[in-house]
N, C-alpha and C positions, 0 to 999 in steps of 0.2 A: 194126507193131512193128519196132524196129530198137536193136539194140546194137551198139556198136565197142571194139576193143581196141586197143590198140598196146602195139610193147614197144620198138622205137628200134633202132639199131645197136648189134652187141657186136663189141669186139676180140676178137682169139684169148685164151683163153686166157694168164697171166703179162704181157700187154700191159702199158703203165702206164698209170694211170685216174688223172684230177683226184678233185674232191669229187665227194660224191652228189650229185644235183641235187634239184628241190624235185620235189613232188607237181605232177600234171597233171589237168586236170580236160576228158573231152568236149563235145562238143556233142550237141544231138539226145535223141532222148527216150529214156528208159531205163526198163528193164521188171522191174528189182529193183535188189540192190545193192552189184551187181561194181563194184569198181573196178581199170581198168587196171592192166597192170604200167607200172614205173617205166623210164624209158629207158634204155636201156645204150649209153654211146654212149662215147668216147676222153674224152669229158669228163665223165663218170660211172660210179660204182659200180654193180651190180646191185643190186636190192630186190628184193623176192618178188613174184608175180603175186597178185596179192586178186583171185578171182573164185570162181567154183566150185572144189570139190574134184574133184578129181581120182581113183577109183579104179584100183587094182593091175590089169595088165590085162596078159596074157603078150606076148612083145618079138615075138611071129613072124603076131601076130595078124593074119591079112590083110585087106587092103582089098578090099570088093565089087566086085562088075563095076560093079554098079550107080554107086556111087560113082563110079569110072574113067569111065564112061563118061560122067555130068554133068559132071563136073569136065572131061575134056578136052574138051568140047562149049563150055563156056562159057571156056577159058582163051584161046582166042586175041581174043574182044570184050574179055576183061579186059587183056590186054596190050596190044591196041590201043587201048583210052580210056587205059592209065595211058602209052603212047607220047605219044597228043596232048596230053596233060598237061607230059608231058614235052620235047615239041619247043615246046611254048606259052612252057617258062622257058628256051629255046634247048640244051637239054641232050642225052644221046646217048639212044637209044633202049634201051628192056629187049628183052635175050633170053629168048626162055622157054626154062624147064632144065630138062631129063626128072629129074633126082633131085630136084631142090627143089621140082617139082612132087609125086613121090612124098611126100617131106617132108610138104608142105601136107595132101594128100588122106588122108593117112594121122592126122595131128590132126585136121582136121574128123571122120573119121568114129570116132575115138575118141572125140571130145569127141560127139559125136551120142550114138555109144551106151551111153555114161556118164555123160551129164545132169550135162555141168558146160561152164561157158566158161571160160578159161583161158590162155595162155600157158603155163606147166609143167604136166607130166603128171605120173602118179602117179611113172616113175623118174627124174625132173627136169627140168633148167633149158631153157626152151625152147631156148638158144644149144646149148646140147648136143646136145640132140634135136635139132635143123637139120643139125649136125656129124659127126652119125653118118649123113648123107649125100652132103656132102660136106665137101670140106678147103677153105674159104677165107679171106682176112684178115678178111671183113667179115660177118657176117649180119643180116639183119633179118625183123619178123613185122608183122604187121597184120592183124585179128579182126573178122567181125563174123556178126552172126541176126539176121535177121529174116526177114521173110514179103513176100508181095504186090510190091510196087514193087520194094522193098526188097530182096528175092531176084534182082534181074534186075546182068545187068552194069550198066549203065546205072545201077542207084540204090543198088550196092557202092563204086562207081566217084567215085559224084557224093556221098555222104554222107562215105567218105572223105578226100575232098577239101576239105568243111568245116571236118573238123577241122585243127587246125593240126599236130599231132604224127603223125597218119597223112600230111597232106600231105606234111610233112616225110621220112616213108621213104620216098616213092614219089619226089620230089625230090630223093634224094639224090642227088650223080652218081657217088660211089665206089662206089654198089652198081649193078649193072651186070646181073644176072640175076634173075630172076623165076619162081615157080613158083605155081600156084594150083589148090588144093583146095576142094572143097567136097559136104555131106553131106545131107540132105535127108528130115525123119521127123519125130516127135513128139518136141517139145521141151517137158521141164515143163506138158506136158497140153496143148499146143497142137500142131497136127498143122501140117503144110505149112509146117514151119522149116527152114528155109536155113542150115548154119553153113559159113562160109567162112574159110578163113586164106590171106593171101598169104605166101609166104616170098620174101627178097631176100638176093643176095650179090653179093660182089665178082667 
């Protein structure tokens, strides 16, 4: 089982934005019927995230050890496959960011235990929720569950890479840091789901 999300680069905030851009469609096989959010990028408007709902869930809610402790067990192979990816198109390498990693970890295990996939949470726009940890020109997000292979860096890594819009944020060269989360439980009655999100900024 495997699903992916992306949502693109957003300017700050009052930035100036072209047109909206069109609808995007993944690759890879899909296990209901989320569809991605829409890219935010210098050349684009926001659209809404279409995936799961998101429930109301209080702002101080902590993240598990448990949590913490997968997620930073697995974010330095994630950083290093999306590096070789990256020095593959001659580009600089990602750092990994202790708050963009909090960012990430802290949506996967919301998204975990409120049984929805997502980009925005119940108090809003993923760029926001990024921002409320830190302050930079650029952020980006990238999504994905599944189980088995799927779950492993190696087949977060290599599935994102398929698609052409996740490739695209990991490719980007203005975003320059990297943080990665990921939760790990019963998802929609399936046990031993993986939801991860990458956060990227400038």
């Amino acid at each position: 089982m495997l699903q992916t999300a992306f949502s693109g680069r957003c300017p700050r905030p009052g930035d100036s934005v072209g047109p909206r851009s069109g609808d995007r469609t993944l690759t890879g096989t899909r296990s209901d019927a989320d569809i991605p959010a829409m890219p935010k990028t210098t050349h684009g408007t926001q659209a809404p995230a279409r995936g799961g709902h998101a429930t109301p869930v209080a702002p101080s809610e902590p993240v598990s050890a448990e949590v913490q402790l997968q997620s930073r067990a697995l974010e330095p192979q994630i950083v290093t496959l999306f590096n070789a990816q990256r020095a593959a198109h001659g580009l600089a390498p990602l750092a990994a960011d202790a708050r963009l990693a909090q960012a990430a970890e802290a949506h996967s295990a919301d998204m975990l235990a409120h049984g929805y996939f997502a980009h925005d949470d119940a108090r809003g726009s993923w760029d926001a929720r990024i921002r409320r940890y830190v302050a930079r020109t650029e952020v980006g997000e990238i999504l994905s569950f599944g189980s088995g292979e799927y779950a492993t860096p190696a087949g977060m890594v290599g599935s994102w890479m398929e698609s052409p819009e996740h490739r695209g944020i990991i490719l980007t060269p203005e975003l320059r840091r990297v943080g990665f989360g990921v939760a790990t439980g019963t998802y929609k009655g399936q046990d031993a789901v993986s939801l991860a999100t990458a956060d990227f900024s400038s």
